[in-house]
C-alpha positions as CSV (number, residue, x, y, z in Angstrom):
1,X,7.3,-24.2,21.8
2,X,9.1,-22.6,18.9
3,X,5.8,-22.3,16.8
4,X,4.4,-20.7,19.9
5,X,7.0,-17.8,20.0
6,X,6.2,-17.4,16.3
7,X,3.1,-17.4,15.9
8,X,2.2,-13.6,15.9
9,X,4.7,-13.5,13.0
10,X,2.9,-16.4,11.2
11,X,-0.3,-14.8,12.4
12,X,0.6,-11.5,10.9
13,X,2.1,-12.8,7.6
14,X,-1.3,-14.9,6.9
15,X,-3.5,-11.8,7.9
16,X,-2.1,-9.0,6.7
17,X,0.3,-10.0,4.1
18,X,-0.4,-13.4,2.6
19,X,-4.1,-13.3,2.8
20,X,-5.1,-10.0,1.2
21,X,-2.5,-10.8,-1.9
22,X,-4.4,-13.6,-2.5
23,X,-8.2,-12.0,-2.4
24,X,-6.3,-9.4,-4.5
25,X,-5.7,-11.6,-7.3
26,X,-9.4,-13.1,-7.0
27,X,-10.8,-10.0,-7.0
28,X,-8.5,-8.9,-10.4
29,X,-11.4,-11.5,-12.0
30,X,-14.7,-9.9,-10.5
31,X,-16.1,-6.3,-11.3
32,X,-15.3,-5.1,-7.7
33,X,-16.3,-2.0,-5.4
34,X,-15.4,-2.7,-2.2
35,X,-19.5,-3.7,-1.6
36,X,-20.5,-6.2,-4.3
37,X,-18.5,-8.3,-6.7
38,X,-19.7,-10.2,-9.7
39,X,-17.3,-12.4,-12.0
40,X,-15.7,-10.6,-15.5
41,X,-13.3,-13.1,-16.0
42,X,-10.1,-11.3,-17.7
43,X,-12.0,-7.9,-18.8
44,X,-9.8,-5.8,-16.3
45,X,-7.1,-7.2,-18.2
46,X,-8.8,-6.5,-21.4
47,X,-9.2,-3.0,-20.1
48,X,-5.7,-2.7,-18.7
49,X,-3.9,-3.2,-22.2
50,X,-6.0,-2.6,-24.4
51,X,-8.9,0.1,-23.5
52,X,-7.5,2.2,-20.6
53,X,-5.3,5.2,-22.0
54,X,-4.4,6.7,-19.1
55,X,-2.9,3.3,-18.0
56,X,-0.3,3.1,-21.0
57,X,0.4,6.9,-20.4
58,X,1.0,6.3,-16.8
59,X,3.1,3.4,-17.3
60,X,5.3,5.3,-20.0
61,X,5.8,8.2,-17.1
62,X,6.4,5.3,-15.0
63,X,9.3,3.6,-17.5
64,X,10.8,7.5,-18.1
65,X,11.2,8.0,-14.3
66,X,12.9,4.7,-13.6
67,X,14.9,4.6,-16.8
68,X,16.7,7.9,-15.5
69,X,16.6,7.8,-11.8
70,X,17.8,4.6,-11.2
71,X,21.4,5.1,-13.1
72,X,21.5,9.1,-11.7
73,X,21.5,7.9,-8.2
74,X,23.2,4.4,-8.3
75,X,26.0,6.7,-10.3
76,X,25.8,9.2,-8.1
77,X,26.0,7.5,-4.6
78,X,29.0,5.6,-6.3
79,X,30.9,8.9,-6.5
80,X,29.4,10.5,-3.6
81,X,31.0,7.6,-1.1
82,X,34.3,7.6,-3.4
83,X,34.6,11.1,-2.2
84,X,33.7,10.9,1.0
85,X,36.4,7.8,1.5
86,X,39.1,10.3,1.7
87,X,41.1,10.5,5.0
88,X,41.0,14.6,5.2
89,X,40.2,16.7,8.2
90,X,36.6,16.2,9.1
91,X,35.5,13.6,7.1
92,X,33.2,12.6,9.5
93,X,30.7,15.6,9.4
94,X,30.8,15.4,6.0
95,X,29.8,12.2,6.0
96,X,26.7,13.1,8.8
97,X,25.7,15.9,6.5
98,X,25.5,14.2,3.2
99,X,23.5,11.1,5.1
100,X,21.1,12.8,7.3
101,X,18.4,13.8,4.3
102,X,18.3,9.9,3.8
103,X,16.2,10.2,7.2
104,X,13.8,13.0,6.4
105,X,11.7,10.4,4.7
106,X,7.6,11.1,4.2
107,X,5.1,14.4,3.0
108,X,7.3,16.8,5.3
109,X,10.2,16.2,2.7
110,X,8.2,16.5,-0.3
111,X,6.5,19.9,1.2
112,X,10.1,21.3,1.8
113,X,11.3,20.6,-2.1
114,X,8.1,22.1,-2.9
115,X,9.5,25.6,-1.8
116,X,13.2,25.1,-2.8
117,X,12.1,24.3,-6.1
118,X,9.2,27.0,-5.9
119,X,10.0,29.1,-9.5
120,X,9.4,32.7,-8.1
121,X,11.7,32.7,-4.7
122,X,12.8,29.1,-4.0
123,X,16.1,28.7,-3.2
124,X,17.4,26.7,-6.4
125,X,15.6,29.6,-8.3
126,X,17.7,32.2,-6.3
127,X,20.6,30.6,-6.6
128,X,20.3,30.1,-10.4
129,X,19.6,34.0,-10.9
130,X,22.9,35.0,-9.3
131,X,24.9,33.4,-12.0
132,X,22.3,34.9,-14.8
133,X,20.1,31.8,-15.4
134,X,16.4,31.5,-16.0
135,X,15.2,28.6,-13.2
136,X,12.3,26.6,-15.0
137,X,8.9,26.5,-13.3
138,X,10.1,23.3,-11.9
139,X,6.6,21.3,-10.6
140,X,4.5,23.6,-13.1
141,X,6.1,23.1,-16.0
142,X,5.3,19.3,-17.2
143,X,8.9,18.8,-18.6
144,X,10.7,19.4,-15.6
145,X,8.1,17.5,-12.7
146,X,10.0,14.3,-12.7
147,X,13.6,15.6,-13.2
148,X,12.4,17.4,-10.0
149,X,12.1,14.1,-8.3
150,X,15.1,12.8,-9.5
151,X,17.5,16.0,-8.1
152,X,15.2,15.3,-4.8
153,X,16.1,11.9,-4.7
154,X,19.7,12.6,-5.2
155,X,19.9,14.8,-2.3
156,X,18.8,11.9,-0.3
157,X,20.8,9.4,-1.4
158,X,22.4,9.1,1.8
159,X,21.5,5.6,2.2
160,X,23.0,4.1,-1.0
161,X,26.4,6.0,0.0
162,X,26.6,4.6,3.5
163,X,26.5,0.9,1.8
164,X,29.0,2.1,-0.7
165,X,31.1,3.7,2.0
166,X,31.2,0.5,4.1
167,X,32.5,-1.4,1.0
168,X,34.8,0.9,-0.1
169,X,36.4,0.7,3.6
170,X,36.5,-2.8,3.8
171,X,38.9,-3.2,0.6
172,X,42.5,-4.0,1.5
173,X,44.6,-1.4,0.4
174,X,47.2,-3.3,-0.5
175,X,45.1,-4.0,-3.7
176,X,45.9,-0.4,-4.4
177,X,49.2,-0.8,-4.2
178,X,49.8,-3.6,-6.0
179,X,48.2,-2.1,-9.1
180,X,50.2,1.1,-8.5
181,X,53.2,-0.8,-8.8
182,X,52.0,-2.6,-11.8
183,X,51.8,1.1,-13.2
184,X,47.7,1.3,-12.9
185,X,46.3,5.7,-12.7
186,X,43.9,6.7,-10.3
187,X,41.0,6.2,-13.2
188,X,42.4,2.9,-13.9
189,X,42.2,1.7,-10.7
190,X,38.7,3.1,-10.4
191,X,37.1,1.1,-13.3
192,X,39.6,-1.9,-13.3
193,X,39.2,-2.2,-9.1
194,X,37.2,-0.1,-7.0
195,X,33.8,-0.7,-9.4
196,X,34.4,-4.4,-9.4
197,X,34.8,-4.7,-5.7
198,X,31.8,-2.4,-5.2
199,X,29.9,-4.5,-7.7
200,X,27.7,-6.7,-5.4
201,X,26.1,-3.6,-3.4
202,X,25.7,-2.0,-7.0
203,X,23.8,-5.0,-8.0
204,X,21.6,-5.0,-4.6
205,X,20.7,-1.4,-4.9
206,X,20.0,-1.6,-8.5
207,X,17.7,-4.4,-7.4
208,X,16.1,-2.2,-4.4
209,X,16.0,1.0,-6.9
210,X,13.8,-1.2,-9.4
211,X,11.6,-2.4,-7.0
212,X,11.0,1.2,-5.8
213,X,11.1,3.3,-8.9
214,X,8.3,1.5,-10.6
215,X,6.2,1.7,-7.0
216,X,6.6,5.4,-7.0
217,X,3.2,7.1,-5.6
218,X,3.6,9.4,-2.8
219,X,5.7,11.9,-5.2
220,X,2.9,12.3,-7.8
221,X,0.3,12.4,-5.3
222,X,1.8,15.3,-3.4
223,X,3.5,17.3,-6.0
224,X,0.0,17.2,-8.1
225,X,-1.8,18.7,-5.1
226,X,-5.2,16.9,-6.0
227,X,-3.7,13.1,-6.8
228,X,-4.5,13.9,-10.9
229,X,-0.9,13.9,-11.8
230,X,-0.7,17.2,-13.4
231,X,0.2,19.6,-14.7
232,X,-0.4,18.0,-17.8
233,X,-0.7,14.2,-16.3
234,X,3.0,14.5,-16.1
235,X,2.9,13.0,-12.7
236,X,0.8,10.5,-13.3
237,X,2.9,7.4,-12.2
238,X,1.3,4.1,-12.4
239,X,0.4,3.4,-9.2
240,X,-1.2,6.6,-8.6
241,X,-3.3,5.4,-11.3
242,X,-4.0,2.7,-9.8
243,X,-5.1,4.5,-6.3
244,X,-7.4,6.8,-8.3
245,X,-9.0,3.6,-9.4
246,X,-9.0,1.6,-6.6
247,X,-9.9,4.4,-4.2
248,X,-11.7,7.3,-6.2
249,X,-13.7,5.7,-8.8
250,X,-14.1,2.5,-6.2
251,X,-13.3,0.1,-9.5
252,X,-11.3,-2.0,-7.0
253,X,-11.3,-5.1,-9.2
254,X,-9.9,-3.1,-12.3
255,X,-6.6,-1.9,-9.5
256,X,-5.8,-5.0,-8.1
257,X,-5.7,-6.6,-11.6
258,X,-3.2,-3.4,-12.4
259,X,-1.2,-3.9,-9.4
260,X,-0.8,-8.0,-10.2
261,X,0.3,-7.0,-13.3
262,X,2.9,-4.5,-12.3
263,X,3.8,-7.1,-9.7
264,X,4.8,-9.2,-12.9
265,X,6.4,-6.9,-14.3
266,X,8.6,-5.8,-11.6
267,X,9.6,-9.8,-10.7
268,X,10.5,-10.2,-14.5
269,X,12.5,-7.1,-14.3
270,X,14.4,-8.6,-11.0
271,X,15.1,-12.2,-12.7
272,X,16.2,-10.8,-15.7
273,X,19.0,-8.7,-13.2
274,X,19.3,-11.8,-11.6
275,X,20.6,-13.6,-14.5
276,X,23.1,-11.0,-16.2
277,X,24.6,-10.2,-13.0
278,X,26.6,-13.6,-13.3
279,X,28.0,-11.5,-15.7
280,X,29.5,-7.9,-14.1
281,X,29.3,-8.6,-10.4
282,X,32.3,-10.0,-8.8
283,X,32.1,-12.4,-5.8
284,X,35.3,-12.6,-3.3
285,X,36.1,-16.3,-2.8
């Protein structure tokens, strides 16, 4: 009877998860189109590292994007929540305010940064001017495309504060004031306290922001306008290269073998956080 009640989950999982990863990594081995397949061995691996430029460039965009965004917004949601765990007169809305852009998720999002950070009238451009300063030709200028992401993903960081919030609430104070009697500053007690106790959600969403900064996709496909990754191939992330592959130039074989090996990557990434994080995070016995 149990199996019964979970069988469309089991059904699911084999269908649509389980069973397409695996003809995935079959197909990495065959020359593949989506109509006929015939058996290369490891030449889309061959390819991948060793022929395909465009693949090393848009792995290096790939590496810039996450090397910076993930510390910008793990720093930033840790400051953001330390802020916002203040007990001062309406807290609350402040609170609302800074989480609700964490749910405007999707194309809609990405059109609306597209005229705030539009360089003849939007808004950070205005804003810029008033105090004297040139605004850069934000997502036309190939230097600043993916610091655009990364300010766009900072305004919706919402969702990394709430987690940090929650923690920070949960602390007893009375940690607090023993170190203030032990004669421990505000920064001390930041670094020496708060940080530690914070570090197992810092650990999760470093985990999560991995994950996702190497999957970006949606970003360069929009922002370029045509899926390219210009201006310049500055937006060419990695797994919009492997989406003009798989789904423009229908060398579906050559993309899953990509994808497999960015799964790889990513995994090796997560163990290797796995292991050091014996090291910084502490657990509560």
């Amino acid at each position: 009877m149990a199996y019964l009640f979970i069988s469309p989950w089991i059904v699911g999982v084999l269908v649509l998860l389980l069973g397409p990863m695996i003809f995935s990594f079959i197909t990495s081995f065959f020359d593949y189109n989506m109509i006929k397949m015939s058996f290369c061995g490891l030449d889309n691996y061959k390819r991948l590292f060793f022929v395909d430029t465009l693949a090393a460039r848009s792995f290096k965009n790939t590496l810039w994007y996450a090397c910076v965004n993930i510390p910008v917004v793990t720093v930033g949601g840790v400051i953001v929540a330390t802020l916002l765990n203040r007990a001062v007169w309406g807290m609350r809305t402040f609170r609302t305010i800074y989480y609700l852009p964490s749910i405007m998720v999707g194309v809609g999002t990405y059109f609306l940064w597209m005229l705030i950070l539009n360089p003849s009238n939007g808004l950070v451009n205005t804003i810029l001017g008033f105090i004297g300063i040139q605004g850069p030709a934000w997502l036309s200028d190939p230097n600043w495309t993916k610091p655009s992401i990364i300010i766009m993903n900072v305004w919706g960081l919402g969702g990394q504060m709430l987690l940090y919030l929650a923690r920070l609430q949960s602390i007893p104070q009375t940690y607090y004031e023993a170190a203030s009697i032990d004669g421990a500053g505000r920064l001390t007690q930041f670094f020496k306290l708060t940080i530690p106790m914070l570090s197992p959600i810092i650990f999760y969403n470093l985990t999560i922001g991995i994950i996702g900064a190497f999957q970006v996709f949606q970003e360069g496909y929009v922002f370029s306008g045509d899926g390219t990754g210009n201006p310049a191939g500055s937006l060419l992330f990695y797994n919009l290269h492997v989406w003009n592959n798989a789904f423009k130039q229908y060398k579906t074989g050559y993309a899953n073998a990509m994808s497999w090996c960015l799964f790889a990557f990513i995994m090796l990434l997560t163990l290797i956080n796995r292991k050091i994080s014996n090291k910084w995070v502490f657990e509560e016995e």
